[in-house]
MIDREN-747276 format. One record per residue (C-alpha): residue in one letter; residue number from 1; y, z, x. Coordinates in steps of 0.25 Angstrom, whole numbers. Layout:
N
- A / NUM / Y / Z / X;
...
# end
This chain:
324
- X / 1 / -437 / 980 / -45;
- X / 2 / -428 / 979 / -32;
- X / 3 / -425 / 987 / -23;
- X / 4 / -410 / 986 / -27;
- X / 5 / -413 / 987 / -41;
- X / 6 / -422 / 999 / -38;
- X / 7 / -412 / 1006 / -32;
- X / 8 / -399 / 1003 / -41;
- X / 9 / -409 / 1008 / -54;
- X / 10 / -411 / 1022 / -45;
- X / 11 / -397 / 1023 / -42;
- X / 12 / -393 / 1021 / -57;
- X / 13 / -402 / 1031 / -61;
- X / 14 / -398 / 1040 / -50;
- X / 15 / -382 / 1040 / -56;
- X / 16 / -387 / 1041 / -71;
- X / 17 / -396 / 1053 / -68;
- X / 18 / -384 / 1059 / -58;
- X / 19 / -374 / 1056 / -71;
- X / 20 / -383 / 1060 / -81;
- X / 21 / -382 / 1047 / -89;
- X / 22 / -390 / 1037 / -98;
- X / 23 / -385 / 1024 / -100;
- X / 24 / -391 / 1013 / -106;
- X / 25 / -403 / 1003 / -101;
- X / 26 / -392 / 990 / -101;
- X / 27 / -382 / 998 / -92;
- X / 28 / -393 / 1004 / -83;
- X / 29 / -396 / 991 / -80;
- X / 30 / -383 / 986 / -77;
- X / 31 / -380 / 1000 / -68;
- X / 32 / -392 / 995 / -60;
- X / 33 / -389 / 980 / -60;
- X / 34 / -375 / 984 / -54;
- X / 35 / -380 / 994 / -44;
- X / 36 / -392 / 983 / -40;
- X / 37 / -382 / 975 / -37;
- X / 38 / -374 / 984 / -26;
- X / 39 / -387 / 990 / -21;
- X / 40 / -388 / 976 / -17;
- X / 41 / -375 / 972 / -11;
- X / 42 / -373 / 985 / -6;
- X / 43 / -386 / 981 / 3;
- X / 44 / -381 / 967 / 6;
- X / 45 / -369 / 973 / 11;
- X / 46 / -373 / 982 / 19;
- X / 47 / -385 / 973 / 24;
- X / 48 / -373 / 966 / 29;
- X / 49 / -365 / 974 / 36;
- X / 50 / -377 / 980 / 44;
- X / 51 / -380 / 966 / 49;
- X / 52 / -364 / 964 / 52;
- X / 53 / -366 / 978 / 60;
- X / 54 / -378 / 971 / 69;
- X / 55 / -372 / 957 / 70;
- X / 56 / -358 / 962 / 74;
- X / 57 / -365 / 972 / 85;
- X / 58 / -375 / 960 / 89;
- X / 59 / -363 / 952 / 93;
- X / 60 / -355 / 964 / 99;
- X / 61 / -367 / 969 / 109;
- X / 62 / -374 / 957 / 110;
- X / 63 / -363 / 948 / 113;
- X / 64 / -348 / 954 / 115;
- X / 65 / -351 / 970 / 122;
- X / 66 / -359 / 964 / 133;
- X / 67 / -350 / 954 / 138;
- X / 68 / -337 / 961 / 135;
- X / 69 / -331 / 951 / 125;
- X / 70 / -322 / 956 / 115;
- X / 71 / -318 / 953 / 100;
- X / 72 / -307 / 954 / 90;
- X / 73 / -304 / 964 / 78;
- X / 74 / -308 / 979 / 80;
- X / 75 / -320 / 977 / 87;
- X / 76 / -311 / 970 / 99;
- X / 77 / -304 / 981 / 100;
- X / 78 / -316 / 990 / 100;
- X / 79 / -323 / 980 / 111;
- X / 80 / -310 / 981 / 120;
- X / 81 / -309 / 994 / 120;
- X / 82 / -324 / 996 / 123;
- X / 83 / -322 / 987 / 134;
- X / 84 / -309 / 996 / 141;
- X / 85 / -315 / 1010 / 137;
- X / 86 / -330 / 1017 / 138;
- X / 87 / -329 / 1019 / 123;
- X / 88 / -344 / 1011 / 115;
- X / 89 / -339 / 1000 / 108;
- X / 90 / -348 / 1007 / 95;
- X / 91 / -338 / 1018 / 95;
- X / 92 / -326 / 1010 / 96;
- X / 93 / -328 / 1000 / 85;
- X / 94 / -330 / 1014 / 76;
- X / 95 / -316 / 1018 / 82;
- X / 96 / -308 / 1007 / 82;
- X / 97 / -313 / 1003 / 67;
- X / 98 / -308 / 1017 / 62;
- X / 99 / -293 / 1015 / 59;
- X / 100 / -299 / 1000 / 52;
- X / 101 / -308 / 1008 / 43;
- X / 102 / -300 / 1019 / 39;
- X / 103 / -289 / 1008 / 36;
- X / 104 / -300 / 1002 / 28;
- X / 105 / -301 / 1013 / 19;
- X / 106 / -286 / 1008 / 13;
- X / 107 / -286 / 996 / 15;
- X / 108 / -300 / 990 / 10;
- X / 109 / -308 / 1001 / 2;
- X / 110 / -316 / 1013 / 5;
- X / 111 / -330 / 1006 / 5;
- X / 112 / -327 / 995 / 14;
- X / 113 / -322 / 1005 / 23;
- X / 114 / -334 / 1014 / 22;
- X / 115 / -343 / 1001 / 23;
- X / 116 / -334 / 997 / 38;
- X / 117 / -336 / 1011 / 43;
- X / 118 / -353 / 1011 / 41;
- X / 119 / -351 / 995 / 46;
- X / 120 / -344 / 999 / 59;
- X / 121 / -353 / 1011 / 62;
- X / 122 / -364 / 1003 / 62;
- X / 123 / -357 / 993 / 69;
- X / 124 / -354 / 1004 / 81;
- X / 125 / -368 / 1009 / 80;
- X / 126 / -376 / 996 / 82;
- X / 127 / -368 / 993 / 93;
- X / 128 / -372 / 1006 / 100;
- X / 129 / -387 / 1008 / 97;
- X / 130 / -390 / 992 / 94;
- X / 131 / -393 / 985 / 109;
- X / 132 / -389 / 971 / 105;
- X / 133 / -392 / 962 / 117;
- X / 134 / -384 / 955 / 126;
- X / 135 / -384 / 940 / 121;
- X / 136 / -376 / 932 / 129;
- X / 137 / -366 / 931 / 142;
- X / 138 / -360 / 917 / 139;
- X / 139 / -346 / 921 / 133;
- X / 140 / -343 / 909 / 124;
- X / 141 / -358 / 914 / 117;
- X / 142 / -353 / 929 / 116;
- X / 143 / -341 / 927 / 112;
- X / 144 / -345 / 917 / 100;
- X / 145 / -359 / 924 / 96;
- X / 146 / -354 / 939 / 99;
- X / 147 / -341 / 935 / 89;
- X / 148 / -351 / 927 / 78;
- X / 149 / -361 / 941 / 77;
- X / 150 / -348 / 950 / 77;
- X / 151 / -342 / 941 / 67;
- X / 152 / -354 / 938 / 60;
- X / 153 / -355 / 956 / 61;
- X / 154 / -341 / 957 / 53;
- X / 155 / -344 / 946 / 44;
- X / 156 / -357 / 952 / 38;
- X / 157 / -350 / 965 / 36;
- X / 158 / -337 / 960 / 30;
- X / 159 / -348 / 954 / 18;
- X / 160 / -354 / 968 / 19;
- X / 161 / -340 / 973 / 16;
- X / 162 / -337 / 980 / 29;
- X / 163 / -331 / 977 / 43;
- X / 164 / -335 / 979 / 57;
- X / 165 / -320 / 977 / 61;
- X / 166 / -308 / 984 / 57;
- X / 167 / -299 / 974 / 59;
- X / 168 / -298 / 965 / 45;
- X / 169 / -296 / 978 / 39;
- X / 170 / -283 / 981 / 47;
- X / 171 / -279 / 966 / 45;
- X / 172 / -281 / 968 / 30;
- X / 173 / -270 / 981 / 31;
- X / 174 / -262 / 974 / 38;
- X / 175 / -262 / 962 / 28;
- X / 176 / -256 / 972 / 19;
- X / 177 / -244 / 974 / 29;
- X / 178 / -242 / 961 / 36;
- X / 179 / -238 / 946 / 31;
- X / 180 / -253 / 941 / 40;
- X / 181 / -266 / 938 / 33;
- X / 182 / -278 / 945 / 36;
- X / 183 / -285 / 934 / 44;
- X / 184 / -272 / 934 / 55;
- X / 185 / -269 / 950 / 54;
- X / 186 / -283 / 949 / 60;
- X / 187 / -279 / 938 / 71;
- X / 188 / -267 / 946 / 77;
- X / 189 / -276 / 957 / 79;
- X / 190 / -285 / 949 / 86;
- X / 191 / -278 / 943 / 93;
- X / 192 / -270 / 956 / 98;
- X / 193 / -286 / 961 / 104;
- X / 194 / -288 / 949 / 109;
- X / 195 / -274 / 950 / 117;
- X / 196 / -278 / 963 / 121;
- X / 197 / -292 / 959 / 126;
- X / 198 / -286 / 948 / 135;
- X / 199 / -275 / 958 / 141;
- X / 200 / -285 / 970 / 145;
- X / 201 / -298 / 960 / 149;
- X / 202 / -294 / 944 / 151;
- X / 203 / -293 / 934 / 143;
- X / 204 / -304 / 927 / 143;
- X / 205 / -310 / 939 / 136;
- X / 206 / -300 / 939 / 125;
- X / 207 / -303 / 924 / 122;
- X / 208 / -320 / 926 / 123;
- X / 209 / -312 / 937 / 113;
- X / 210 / -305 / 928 / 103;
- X / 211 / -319 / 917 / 103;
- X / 212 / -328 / 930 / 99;
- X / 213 / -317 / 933 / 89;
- X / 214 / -316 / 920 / 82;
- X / 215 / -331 / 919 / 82;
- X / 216 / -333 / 931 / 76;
- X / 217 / -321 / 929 / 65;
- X / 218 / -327 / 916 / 62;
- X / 219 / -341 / 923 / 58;
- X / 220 / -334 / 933 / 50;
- X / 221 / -328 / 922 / 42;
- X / 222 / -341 / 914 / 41;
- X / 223 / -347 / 926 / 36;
- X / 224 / -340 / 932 / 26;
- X / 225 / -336 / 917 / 21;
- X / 226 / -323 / 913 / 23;
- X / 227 / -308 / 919 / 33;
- X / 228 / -300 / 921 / 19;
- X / 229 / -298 / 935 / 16;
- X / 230 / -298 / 933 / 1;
- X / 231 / -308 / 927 / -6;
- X / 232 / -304 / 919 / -22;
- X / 233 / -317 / 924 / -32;
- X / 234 / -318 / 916 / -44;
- X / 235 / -327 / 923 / -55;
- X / 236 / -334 / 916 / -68;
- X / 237 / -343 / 926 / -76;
- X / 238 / -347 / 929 / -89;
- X / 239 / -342 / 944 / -87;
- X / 240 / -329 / 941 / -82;
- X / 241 / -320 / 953 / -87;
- X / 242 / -331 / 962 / -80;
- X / 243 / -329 / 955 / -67;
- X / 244 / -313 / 956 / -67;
- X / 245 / -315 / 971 / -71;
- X / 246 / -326 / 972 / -59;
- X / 247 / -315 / 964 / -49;
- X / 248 / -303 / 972 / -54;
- X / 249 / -310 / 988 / -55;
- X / 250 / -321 / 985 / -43;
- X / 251 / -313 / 976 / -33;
- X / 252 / -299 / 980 / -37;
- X / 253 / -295 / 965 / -37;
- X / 254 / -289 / 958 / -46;
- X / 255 / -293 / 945 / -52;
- X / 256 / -288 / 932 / -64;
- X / 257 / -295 / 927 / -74;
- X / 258 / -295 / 912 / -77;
- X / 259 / -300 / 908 / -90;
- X / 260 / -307 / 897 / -89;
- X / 261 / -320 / 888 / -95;
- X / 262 / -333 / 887 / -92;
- X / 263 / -336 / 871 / -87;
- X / 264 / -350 / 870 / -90;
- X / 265 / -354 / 865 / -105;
- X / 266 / -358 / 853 / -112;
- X / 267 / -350 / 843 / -118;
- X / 268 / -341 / 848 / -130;
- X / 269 / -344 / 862 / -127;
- X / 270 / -334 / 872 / -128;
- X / 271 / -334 / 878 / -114;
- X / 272 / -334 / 893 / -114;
- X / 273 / -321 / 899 / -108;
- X / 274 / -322 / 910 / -95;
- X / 275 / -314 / 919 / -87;
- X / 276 / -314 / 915 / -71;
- X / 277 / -312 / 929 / -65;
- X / 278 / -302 / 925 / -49;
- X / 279 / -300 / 936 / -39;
- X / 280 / -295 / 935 / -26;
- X / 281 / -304 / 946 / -17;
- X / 282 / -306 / 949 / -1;
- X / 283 / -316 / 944 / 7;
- X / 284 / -324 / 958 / 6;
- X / 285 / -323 / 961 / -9;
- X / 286 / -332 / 948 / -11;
- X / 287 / -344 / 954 / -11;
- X / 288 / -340 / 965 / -20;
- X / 289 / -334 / 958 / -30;
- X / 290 / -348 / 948 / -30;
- X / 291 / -355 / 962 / -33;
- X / 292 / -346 / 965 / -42;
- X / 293 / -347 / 952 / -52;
- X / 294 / -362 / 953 / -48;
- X / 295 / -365 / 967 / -57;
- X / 296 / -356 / 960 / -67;
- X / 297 / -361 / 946 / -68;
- X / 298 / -372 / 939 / -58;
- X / 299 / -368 / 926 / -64;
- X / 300 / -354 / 926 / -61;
- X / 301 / -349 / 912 / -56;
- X / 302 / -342 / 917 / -42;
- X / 303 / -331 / 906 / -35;
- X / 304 / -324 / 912 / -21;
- X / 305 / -316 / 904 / -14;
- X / 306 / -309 / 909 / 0;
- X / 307 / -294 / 911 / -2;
- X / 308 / -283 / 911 / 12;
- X / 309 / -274 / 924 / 7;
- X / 310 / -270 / 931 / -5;
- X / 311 / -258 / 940 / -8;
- X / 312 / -254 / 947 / -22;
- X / 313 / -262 / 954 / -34;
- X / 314 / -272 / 963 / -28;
- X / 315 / -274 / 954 / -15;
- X / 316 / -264 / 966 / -8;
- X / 317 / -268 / 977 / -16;
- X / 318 / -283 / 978 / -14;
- X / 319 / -285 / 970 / -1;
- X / 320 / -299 / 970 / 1;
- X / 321 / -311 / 977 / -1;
- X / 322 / -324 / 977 / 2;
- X / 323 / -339 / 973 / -2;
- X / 324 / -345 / 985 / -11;
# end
């Protein structure tokens, strides 16, 4: 037996004891089978946050702090303000993150917000006790390699469903009240830092600034697979009426059913008919939903394709939520 399966079948026999309840040997099974499956995801997740924690201080202290190079988002702001006050950068990347988080709470859900909370601490902390070493001095080599860990540090955590930086939560809030995607909400705030960093250093800093930016966005991208902030999700399985009731009641999304025929058959054959399940999801609700169809239907026939914007239905209702 695994390790995972050990401890799902403890913890379902914890919860019947704790309830007082007997329940059948096929639906036992199934209890552990589901909570198998998010012992292990759960781990995965987290596994990647922790990794997205170390890579993003690796490029922080072992590239950017030394040199006083600068980034965009939250954590140029936190880097700016290190640099004109005696305040640790650790403490000031908890500090400015706050009002993000807390918006979090409203405007994604309460477990991604939770999950950003635990990711930033550990973020503030490695970069206090951790002693990453200096790497390099060329600029042109921190500014691409300290913005590639960084962004590759936000990208693990975003497929851990978490952030290190506050700043796409306030661009999705602010998506909500202005006519801008999500993509240029986050341009005009950049751009904004960057401004701000060429006014109160020079600009040659604010444009080692903007190449550390875009090295880092472009990692981010490369690793959670694609710029698009929704994602189309195609789904074939033989349980399809479970997994519309698991996208509608467990993601809070909503989805259509095509009706069509399975192609596969010989000759003559009367090809048997079956409902394709469509949804239109963020970026961070991929991970759930795969866990979701998984406890349902391992065999599921899963299609995404990456899709520029979305508006009506439950696109502006339920934004975005995160990995669970």
């Amino acid at each position: 037996m695994s390790l995972f399966k050990r401890l799902a079948t403890d913890n379902v026999k914890r919860q019947l004891k704790r309830q007082g309840q007997s329940i059948p040997k096929s639906l036992f099974k199934h209890k552990v089978r589901t909570t198998q499956i998010e012992l292990v995801h759960s781990f995965r997740y987290n596994v990647l946050i922790l990794f997205g924690v170390l890579s993003a201080s690796f490029g922080l202290k072992g590239f950017l702090l030394p040199n006083d190079f600068l980034d965009g988002g939250v954590m140029g702001i936190s880097l700016i303000t290190a640099a004109i006050t005696e305040v640790p950068l650790s403490v000031l990347v908890i500090l400015i993150n706050i009002p993000f988080i807390l918006l979090a709470f409203s405007v994604v859900n309460r477990h991604f917000a939770i999950k950003s909370i635990i990711a930033i601490v550990l973020l503030a902390v490695s970069l206090y006790i951790i002693p990453f070493p200096n790497i390099t001095h060329d600029k042109l080599l921190i500014s691409v390699f300290g913005g590639f860990f960084l962004g590759l540090g936000v990208g693990l955590s975003v497929r851990g469903g978490a952030v290190l930086d506050g700043t796409e939560v306030l661009a999705i809030f602010l998506n909500k009240k202005l006519p801008l995607s999500i993509g240029s909400i986050i341009l005009v705030f950049n751009i904004i830092i960057f401004s701000v960093s060429a006014y109160i250093f020079n600009i040659e800093i604010a444009l080692y600034a903007i190449l550390t930016y875009l090295a880092a966005s472009k990692t981010v991208d490369f690793v959670i697979t694609g710029i698009e902030e929704y994602i189309g999700v195609s789904i074939i399985s033989d349980y399809s009426e479970e997994v519309r009731s698991a996208i509608i009641t467990k993601l809070g999304r909503g989805c259509t059913i095509y009706k069509g025929q399975k192609g596969y058959g010989k000759r003559g054959a009367t090809l048997e008919d079956v409902d394709i399940i469509y949804t239109v999801l963020s970026r961070l609700e991929i991970s759930k939903l795969q866990v979701e169809i998984e406890k349902i239907d391992s065999k599921a026939f899963i299609i995404t394709n990456n899709i520029l914007d979305a508006k009506g239905g439950m696109i502006k209702k339920r934004l975005i939520q995160s990995a669970n």
